[in-house]
Each structure stands twice: as structure tokens, then as C-alpha cells.
C-alpha positions in Angstrom: -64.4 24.2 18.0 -64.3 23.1 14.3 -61.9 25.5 12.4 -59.5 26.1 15.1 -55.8 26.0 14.7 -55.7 24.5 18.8 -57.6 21.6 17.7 -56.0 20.9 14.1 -54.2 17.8 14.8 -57.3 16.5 16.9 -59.1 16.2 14.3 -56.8 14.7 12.3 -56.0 12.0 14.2 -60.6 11.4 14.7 -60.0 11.7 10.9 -57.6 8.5 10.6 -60.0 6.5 13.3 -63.1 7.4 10.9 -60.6 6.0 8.0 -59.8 2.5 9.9 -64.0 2.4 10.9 -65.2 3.4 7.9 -63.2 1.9 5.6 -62.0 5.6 4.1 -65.6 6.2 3.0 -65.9 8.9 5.0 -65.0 12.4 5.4 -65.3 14.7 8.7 -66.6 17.7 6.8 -67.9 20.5 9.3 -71.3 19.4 8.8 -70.7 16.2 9.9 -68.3 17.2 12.7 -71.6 19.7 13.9 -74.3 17.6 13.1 -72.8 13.8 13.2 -73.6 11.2 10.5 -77.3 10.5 9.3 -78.4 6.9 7.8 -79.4 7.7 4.3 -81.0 5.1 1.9 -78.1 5.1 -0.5 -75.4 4.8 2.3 -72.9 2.3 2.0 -72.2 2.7 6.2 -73.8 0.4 8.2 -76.2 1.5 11.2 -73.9 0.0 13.4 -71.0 1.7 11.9 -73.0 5.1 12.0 -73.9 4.6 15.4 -70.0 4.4 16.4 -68.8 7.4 14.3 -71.9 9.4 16.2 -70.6 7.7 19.5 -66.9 8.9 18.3 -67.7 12.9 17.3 -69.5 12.6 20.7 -66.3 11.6 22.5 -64.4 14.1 20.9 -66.7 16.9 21.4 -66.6 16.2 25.3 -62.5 15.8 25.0 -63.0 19.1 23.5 -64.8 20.5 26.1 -63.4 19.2 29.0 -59.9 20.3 27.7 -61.6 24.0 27.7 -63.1 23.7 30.8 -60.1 22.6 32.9 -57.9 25.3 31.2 -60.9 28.2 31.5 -61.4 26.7 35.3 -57.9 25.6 36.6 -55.5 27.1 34.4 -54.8 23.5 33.8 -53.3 22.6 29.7 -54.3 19.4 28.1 -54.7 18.4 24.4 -57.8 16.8 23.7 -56.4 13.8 22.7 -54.7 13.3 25.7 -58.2 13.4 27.5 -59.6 10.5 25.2 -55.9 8.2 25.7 -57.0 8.8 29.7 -60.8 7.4 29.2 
């Protein structure tokens, strides 16, 4: 789900939303991407700002997933991003 070539350009384009939301001061490293964002004391983020990247991976992960799932189920093919343009 993280390091796959299928999903490349996904994350990419979750990247340049973290970019605009975040101000470029943060990274989707494959912790992040697995675990989400934590509030640390020295964090420059906002809670509220945390909250939406978490609320964002959590989006993805179900575009992810439901993309799978149609194709594993009905042989049906769409990009995850597609999914998330349709919600």
C-alpha cells in the first residue's frame, strides 16, 4: 500500500495537498503514511492542522482500499484518486 509502483502518483498528489495544508512543513514519510501524524511539544503544526492531515491519510487509505476492493471483487479498475474526486 505504501511502496507500490500502482499507487506512486497517489501519493504524490496527497503529498502536494499536505504541502498547501501544511505549509511544506511536512513530509509523508512511510511512518507517517502507516501511523498518521502525532502532536509533539516542539511541533510547529497546529492540532487542528494535525487533525486534518490524520483526517486526509484516512481518506486516502480508504480510496486505497476501496480501489482494491472493487477491482479484487468486480474486476472493476479505478485509481484511487479518482475515488476521492467522486466523494
Amino acid at each position: 500500500m505504501l511502496d507500490c509502483h500502482t499507487v506512486d502518483n497517489f501519493w504524490n498528489e496527497i503529498q502536494a495537498y499536505m504541502d498547501k495544508i501544511t505549509n511544506k512543513m511536512l513530509t509523508l514519510t512511510t511512518q507517517v503514511k502507516l501511523f498518521g501524524k502525532v502532536k509533539r511539544k516542539k511541533c510547529p503544526l497546529g492540532s487542528r492542522t494535525i487533525d486534518l492531515v490524520n483526517w486526509t491519510l484516512t481518506l486516502a487509505y480508504w480510496a486505497i482500499h476501496k480501489s482494491a476492493v472493487n477491482y479484487q471483487v468486480r474486476n472493476l479498475t479505478f485509481l484511487p484518486e479518482t475515488l476521492l474526486e467522486l466523494w
